[in-house]
MIKEMI-387773 format. One line per field, with one value per residue (C-alpha): residue number from 1; residue in three letters; x, y, z. Coordinates in steps of 0.1 Angstrom, whole numbers. Layout:
<sites>
k NUM:... $
r ALA:... $
xx X:... $
yy Y:... $
zz Z:... $
</sites>
This chain:
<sites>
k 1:2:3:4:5:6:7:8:9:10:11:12:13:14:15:16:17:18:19:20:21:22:23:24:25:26:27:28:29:30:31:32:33:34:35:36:37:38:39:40:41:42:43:44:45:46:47:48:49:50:51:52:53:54:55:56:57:58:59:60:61:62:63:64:65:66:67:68:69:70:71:72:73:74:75:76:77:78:79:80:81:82:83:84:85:86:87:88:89:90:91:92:93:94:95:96:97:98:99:100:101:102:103:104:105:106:107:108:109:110:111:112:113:114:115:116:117:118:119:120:121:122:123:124:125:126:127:128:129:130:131:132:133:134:135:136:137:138:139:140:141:142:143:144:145:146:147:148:149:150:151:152:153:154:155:156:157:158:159:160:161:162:163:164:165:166:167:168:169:170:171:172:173:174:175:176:177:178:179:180:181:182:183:184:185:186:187:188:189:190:191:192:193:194:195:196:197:198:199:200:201:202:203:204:205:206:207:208:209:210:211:212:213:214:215:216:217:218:219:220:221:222:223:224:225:226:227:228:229:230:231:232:233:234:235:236:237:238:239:240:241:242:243:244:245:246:247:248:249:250:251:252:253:254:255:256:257:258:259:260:261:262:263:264:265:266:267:268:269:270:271:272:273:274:275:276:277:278:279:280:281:282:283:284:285:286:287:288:289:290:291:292:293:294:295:296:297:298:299:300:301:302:303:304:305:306:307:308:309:310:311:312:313:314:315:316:317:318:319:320:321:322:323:324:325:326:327:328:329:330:331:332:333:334:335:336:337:338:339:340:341:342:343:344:345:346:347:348:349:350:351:352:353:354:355:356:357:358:359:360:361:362:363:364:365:366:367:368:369:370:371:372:373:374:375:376:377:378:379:380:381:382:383:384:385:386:387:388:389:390:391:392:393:394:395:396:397:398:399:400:401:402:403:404:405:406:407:408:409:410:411:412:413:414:415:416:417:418:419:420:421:422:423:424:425:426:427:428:429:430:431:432:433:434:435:436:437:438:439:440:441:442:443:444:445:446:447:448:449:450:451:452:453:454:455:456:457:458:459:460:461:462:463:464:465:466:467:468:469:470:471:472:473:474:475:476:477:478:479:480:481:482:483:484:485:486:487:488:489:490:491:492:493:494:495:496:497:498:499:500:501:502:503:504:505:506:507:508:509:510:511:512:513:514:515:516:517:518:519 $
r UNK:UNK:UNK:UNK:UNK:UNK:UNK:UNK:UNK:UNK:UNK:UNK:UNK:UNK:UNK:UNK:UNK:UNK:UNK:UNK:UNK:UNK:UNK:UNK:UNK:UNK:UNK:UNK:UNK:UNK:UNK:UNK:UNK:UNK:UNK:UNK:UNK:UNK:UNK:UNK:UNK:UNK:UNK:UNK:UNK:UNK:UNK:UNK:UNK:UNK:UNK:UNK:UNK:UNK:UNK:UNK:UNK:UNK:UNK:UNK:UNK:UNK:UNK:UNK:UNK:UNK:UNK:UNK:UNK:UNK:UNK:UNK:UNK:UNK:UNK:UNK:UNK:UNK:UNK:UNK:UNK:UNK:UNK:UNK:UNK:UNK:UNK:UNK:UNK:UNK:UNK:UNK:UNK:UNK:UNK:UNK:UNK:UNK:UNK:UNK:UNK:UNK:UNK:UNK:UNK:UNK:UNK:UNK:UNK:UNK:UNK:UNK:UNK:UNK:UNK:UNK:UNK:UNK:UNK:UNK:UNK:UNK:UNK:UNK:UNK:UNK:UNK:UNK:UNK:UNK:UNK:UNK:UNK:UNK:UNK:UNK:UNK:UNK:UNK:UNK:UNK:UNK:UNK:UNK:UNK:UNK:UNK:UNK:UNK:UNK:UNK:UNK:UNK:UNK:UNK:UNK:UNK:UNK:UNK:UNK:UNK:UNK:UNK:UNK:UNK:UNK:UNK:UNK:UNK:UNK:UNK:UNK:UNK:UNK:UNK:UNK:UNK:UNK:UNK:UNK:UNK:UNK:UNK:UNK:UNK:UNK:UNK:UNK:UNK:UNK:UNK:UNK:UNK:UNK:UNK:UNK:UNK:UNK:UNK:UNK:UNK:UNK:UNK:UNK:UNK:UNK:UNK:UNK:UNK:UNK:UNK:UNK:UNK:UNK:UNK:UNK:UNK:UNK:UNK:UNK:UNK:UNK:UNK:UNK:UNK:UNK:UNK:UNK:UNK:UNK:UNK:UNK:UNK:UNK:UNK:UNK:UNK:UNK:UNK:UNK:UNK:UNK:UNK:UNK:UNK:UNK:UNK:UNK:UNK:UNK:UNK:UNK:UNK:UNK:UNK:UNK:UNK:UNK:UNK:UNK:UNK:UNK:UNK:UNK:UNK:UNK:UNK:UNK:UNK:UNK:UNK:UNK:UNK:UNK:UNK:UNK:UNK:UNK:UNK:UNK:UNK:UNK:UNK:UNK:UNK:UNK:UNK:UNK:UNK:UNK:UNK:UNK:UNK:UNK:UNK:UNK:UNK:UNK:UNK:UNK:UNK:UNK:UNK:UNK:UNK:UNK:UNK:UNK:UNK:UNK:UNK:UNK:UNK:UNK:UNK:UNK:UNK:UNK:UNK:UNK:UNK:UNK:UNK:UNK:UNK:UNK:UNK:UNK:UNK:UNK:UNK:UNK:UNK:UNK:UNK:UNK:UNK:UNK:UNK:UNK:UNK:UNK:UNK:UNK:UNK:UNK:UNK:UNK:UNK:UNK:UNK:UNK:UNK:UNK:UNK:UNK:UNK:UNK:UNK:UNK:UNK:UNK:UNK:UNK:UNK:UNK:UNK:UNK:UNK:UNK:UNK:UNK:UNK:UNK:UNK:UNK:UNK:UNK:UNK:UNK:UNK:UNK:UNK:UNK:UNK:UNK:UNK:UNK:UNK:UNK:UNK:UNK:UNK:UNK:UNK:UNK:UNK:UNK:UNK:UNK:UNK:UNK:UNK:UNK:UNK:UNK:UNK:UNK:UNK:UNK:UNK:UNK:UNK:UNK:UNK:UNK:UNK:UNK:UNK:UNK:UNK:UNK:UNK:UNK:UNK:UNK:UNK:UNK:UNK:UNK:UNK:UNK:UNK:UNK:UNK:UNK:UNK:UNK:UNK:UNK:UNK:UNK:UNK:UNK:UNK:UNK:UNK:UNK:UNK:UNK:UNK:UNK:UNK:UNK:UNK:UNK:UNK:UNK:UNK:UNK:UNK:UNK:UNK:UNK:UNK:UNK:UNK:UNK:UNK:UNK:UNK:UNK:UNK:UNK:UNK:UNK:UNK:UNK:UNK:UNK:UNK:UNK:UNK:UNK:UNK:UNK:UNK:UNK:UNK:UNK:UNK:UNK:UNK:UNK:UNK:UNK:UNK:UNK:UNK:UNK:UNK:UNK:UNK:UNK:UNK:UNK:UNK:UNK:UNK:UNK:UNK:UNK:UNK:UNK:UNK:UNK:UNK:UNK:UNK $
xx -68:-82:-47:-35:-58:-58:-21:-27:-55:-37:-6:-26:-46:-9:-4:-32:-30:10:-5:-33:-9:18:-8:-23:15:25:-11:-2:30:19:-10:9:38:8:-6:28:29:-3:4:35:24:-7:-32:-65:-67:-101:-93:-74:-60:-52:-34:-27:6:6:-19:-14:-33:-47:-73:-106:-108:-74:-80:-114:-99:-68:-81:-115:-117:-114:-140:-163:-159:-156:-187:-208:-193:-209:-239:-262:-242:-269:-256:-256:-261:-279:-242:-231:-242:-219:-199:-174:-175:-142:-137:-111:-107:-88:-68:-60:-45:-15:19:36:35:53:31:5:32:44:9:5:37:20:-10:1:30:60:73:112:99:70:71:42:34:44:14:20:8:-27:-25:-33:-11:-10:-31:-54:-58:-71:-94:-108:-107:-127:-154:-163:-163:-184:-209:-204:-191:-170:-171:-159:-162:-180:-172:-199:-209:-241:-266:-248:-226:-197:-186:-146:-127:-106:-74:-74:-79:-53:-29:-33:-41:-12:-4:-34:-60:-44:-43:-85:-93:-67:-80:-121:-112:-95:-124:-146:-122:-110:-73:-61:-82:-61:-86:-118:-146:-166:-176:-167:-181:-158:-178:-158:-164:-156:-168:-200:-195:-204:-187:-156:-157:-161:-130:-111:-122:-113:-82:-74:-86:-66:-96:-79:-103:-107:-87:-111:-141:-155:-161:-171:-155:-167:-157:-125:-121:-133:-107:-82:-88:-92:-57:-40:-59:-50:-11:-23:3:-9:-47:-36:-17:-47:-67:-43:-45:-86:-85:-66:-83:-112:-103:-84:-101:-122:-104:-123:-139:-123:-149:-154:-136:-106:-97:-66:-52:-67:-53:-17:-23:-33:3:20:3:11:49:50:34:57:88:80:74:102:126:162:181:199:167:174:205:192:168:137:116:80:55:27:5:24:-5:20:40:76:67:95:114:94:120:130:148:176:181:175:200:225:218:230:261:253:260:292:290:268:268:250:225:217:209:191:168:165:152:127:114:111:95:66:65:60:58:71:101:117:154:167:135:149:183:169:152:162:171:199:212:242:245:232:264:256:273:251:217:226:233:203:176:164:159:136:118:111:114:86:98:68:35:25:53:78:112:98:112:82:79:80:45:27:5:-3:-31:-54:-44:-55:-55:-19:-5:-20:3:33:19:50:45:65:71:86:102:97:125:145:158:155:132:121:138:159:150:135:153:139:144:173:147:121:94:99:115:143:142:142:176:166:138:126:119:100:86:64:29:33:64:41:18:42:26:-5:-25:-16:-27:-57:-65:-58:-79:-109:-98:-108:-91:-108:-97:-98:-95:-59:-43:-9:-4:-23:-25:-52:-56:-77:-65:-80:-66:-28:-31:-40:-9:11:0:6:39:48:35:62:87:84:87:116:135:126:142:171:180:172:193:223:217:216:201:207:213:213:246:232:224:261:271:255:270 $
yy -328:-322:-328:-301:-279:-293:-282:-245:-252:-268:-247:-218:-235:-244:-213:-200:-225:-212:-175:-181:-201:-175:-151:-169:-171:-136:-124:-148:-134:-98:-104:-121:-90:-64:-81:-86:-50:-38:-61:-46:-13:-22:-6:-16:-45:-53:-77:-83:-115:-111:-135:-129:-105:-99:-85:-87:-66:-90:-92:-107:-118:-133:-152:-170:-176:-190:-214:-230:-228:-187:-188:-205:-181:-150:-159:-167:-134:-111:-127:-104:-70:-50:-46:-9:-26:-60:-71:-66:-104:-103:-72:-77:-55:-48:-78:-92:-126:-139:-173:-195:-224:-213:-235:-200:-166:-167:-199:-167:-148:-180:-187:-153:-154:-185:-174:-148:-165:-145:-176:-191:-218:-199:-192:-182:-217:-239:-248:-226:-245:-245:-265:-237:-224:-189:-199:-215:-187:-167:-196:-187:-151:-154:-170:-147:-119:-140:-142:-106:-124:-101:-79:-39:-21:-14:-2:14:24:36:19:-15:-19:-48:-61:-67:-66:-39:-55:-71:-41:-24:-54:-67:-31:-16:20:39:14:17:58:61:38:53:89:78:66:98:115:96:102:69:74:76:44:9:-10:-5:-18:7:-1:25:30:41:55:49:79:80:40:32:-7:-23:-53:-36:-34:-74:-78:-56:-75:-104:-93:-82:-116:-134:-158:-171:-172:-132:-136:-151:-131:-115:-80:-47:-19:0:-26:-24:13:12:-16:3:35:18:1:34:52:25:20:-19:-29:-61:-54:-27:-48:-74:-45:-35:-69:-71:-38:-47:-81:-59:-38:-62:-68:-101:-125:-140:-180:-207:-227:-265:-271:-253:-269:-285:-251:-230:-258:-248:-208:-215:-231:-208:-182:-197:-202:-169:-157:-175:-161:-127:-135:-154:-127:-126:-107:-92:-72:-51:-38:-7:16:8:38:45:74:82:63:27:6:-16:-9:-30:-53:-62:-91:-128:-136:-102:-71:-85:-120:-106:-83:-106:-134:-99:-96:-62:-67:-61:-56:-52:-16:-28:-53:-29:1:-16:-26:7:16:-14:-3:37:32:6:38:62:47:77:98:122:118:148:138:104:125:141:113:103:73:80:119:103:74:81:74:83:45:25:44:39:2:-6:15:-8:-36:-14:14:21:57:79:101:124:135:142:118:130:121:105:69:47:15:-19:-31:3:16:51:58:39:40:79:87:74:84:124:134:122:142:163:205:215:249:275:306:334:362:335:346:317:302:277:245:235:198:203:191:182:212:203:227:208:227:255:274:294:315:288:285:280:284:248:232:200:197:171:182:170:190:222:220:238:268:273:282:258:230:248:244:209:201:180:175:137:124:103:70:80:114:115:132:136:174:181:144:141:178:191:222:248:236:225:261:282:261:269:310:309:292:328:351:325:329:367:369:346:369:400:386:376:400:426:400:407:444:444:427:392:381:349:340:341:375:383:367:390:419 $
zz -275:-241:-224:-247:-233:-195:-192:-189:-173:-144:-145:-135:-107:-92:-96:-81:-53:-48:-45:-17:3:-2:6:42:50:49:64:96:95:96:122:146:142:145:176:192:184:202:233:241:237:256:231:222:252:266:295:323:331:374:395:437:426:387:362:320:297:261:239:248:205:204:237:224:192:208:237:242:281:279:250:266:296:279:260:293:309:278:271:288:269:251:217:202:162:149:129:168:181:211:219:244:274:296:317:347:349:383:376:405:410:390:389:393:387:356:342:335:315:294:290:272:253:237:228:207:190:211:235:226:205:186:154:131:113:147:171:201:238:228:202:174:146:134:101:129:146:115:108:140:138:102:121:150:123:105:132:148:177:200:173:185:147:123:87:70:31:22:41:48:77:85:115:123:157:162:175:140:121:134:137:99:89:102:109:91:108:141:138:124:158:180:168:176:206:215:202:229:259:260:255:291:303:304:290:280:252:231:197:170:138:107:77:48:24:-15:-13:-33:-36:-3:-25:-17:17:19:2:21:51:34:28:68:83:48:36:10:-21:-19:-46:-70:-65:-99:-93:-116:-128:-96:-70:-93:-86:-45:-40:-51:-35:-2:-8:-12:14:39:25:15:-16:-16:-17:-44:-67:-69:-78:-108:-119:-113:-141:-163:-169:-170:-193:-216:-249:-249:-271:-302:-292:-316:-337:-334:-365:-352:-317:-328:-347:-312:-289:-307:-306:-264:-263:-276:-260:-224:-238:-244:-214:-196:-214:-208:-171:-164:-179:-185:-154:-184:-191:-160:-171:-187:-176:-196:-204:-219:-232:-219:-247:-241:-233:-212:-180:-176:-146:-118:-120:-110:-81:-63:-69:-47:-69:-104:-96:-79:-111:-133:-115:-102:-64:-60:-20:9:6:-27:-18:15:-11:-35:-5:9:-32:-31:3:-9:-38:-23:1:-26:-59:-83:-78:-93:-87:-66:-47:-40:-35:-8:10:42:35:7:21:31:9:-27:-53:-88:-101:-80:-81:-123:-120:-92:-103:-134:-109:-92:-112:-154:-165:-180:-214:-213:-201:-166:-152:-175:-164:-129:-123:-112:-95:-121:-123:-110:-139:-121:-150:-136:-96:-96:-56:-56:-87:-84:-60:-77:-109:-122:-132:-159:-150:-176:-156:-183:-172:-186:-221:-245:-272:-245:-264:-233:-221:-184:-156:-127:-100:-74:-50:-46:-29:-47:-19:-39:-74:-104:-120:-151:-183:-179:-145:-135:-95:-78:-68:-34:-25:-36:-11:12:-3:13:-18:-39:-8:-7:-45:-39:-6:-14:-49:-59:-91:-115:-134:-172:-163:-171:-203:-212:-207:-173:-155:-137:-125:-157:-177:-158:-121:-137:-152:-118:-104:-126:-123:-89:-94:-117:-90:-67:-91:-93:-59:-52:-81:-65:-33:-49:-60:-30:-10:-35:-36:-76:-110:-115:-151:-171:-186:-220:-214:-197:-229:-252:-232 $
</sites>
């Protein structure tokens, strides 16, 4: 009896084992690609490393963390810097450190390529010349934040600040990171110098739970049991709007799955009398669990749609997009495999579409075919048959009813053009004009919210405009009636105008066919 009930017990810690290792992998991965990044650019550095003829711009973090010598010295060299906060224990100030005795000139430059992972023979799991791997190196990292040491930023909420480095920020955080410290430091004048130390402070507005703040930190410098924390509803919420304010999918799918294990109904506890019976239902439960995660690639063959009241998304296939789709027989060429990644890698971009949206994108204006966006899309995206998604494909496994600051700007406005004749039972179709530029050509029309901002008042009705989770109902999203209905006014006066245009432009009255009909 307690084997029966040890098995899913220890299936899920594998599995949770698998998913923090996966996890530590990818985050060295990505830090060693950000810092590699920064380096070469020559952004964010804070010392100078000088010989007799040659001088290379690094990062006085990545050096401590990466050799014990330049710890030790950079330590000694910053021990007397006043520090402008108490989480602050050691800010670094701008340093040059002259190396002699050098084999060569170059013995400076390998010595770099080494430290941060970029020499012929590095790679992000082998032990560069110092003896330190990549997952080493975060170990590291995780303890000077720990202990403030060298420590250049500080993320505030409330009352409570947290200190973090930077050059990690920006390298684990990618782009949105690297813009907020690149933009304070522009703020302070410090654009132009070559390299320079001044902390920044980054108040993180529309967070509450200082709990939230931890974890995203915990995320950036990959700890691996941020995973497993227990958090609230609110944490729940601030996680998640951090991830999609900072572009963090990974961050963002753990907070989907913290909510819905939150807001899951509690299952019923089994009485003594009935282990054996509840020992069985646990079984079966896992078996079933487990069948509708490791799904069929035949399941992808057809575009799976829902309404708005399904209280389930369709999730994305276990492997990848790529093998469920190959194990379907739907890759035909390379052409095929090369689209279907361009569709994973838009719609982690953007999560909802509508398609002459997608159409339109960059990435598919020369290479959308109506045959293979038909066969790919279910490997990618499920389809919404009504409310404030209607028709909009959406990524597998994105829920955007309870992911609010993501999902609002996706929203879709069903806009009905009066001065079209008709008893308004046409279907809408989604608008092959996008933004809304030209007169509608027909009664029933259906536009993205975001591609209406190019009219300046409605991105003024929208500036500042927070949406809620819970807040969402099937006719107006997450707008409310009142704001969906001035949109929608001001998309009449639009349409008016655009007719009125028209028709100026053709130098007479422009009819509908039914009307031409009954003429």
């Amino acid at each position: 009896r307690s084997l029966v009930f040890l098995l899913p017990t220890l299936a899920l810690a594998l599995q949770t084992h698998h998913a923090m290792t996966k996890f530590v992998e990818d985050s060295a991965r990505r830090l060693t690609s950000g810092l590699q990044k920064l380096r070469s650019q020559k952004l964010l550095c804070d010392v100078v490393l000088a010989t007799e003829e040659t001088q290379y711009l690094a990062h006085q973090v990545i050096l401590a963390a990466a050799c014990q010598p330049l710890k030790e010295h950079i330590f000694a060299q910053n021990k007397d810097q006043a520090s402008p906060a108490p989480e602050l224990s050691l800010p670094p100030s701008a340093l040059q450190i002259q190396l002699e005795n050098l084999p060569s000139e170059e013995s400076l430059s390998a010595l770099l390529d080494e430290i941060y992972f970029q020499g012929p023979e590095s790679k992000e799991q082998q032990l560069n010349g110092h003896g330190i791997s990549a997952s080493d190196l975060l170990g590291q990292l995780q303890q000077l934040q720990a202990k403030g040491q060298l420590c250049d930023m500080l993320l505030s909420v409330g009352t409570e600040h947290f200190a973090a480095h930077q050059v990690i920020l920006a390298a684990a955080g990618g782009d949105p990171f690297r813009t907020l410290i690149l933009d304070g430091k522009k703020q302070l004048g410090l654009q132009e110098v070559a390299f320079s130390t001044q902390p920044l402070e980054l108040e993180l507005r529309g967070v509450k739970s200082a709990e939230a703040v931890r974890i995203l930190l915990d995320f950036l410098y990959a700890r691996p049991t941020w995973m497993e924390r227990e958090v609230t509803t609110d944490t729940c919420k601030d996680v998640m709007h951090l991830a999609s304010e900072l572009k963090l999918p990974a961050l963002k799918e753990q907070g989907l799955q913290w909510n819905r294990l939150l807001t899951a109904p509690a299952a019923p506890l089994p009485t003594v009398d009935s282990d054996v019976e509840a020992a069985s239902d646990v079984e079966e439960e896992v078996s079933k669990n487990e069948a509708e995660a490791v799904e069929s690639p035949e399941v992808f063959l057809k575009m799976r749609c829902i309404k708005f009241d399904a209280k389930t998304v369709p999730m994305p296939p276990v492997t990848s997009a790529q093998e469920a789709a190959e194990a379907a027989g739907e890759i035909y060429n390379r052409q095929d495999s090369t689209f279907l990644a361009n569709l994973v890698r838009v719609f982690w971009e953007w999560p909802i579409w509508l398609e002459p949206a997608l159409q339109q994108s960059p990435v598919f204006l020369r290479t959308m075919d109506a045959d293979r966006f038909k066969r790919l899309i279910p490997f990618v995206a499920y389809q919404w048959k009504d409310g404030p998604w209607q028709q909009a494909y959406t990524r597998l496994g994105f829920d955007p009813q309870v992911a609010p600051d993501e999902a609002l700007p996706c929203q879709v406005i069903h806009f009905k053009d009066e001065s079209f004749r008709g008893r308004g039972r046409e279907l809408p179709q989604p608008s092959d004009d996008i933004s809304f530029q030209k007169a509608p050509t027909a009664r029933n029309q259906l536009f993205q919210l975001e591609y209406l901002k190019d009219d300046e008042c409605i991105n003024d009705l929208l500036t500042g405009f927070e949406p809620h989770c819970g807040d969402c109902d099937r006719r107006h999203g997450f707008l409310g009636e009142m704001l969906y209905e001035v949109i929608i006014e001001r998309l009449k006066v639009k349409a008016s105008e655009l007719h009125c245009k028209k028709r100026k432009s053709s130098g007479g009255r422009t009819v509908t066919r039914k009307a031409m009909r009954r003429g």
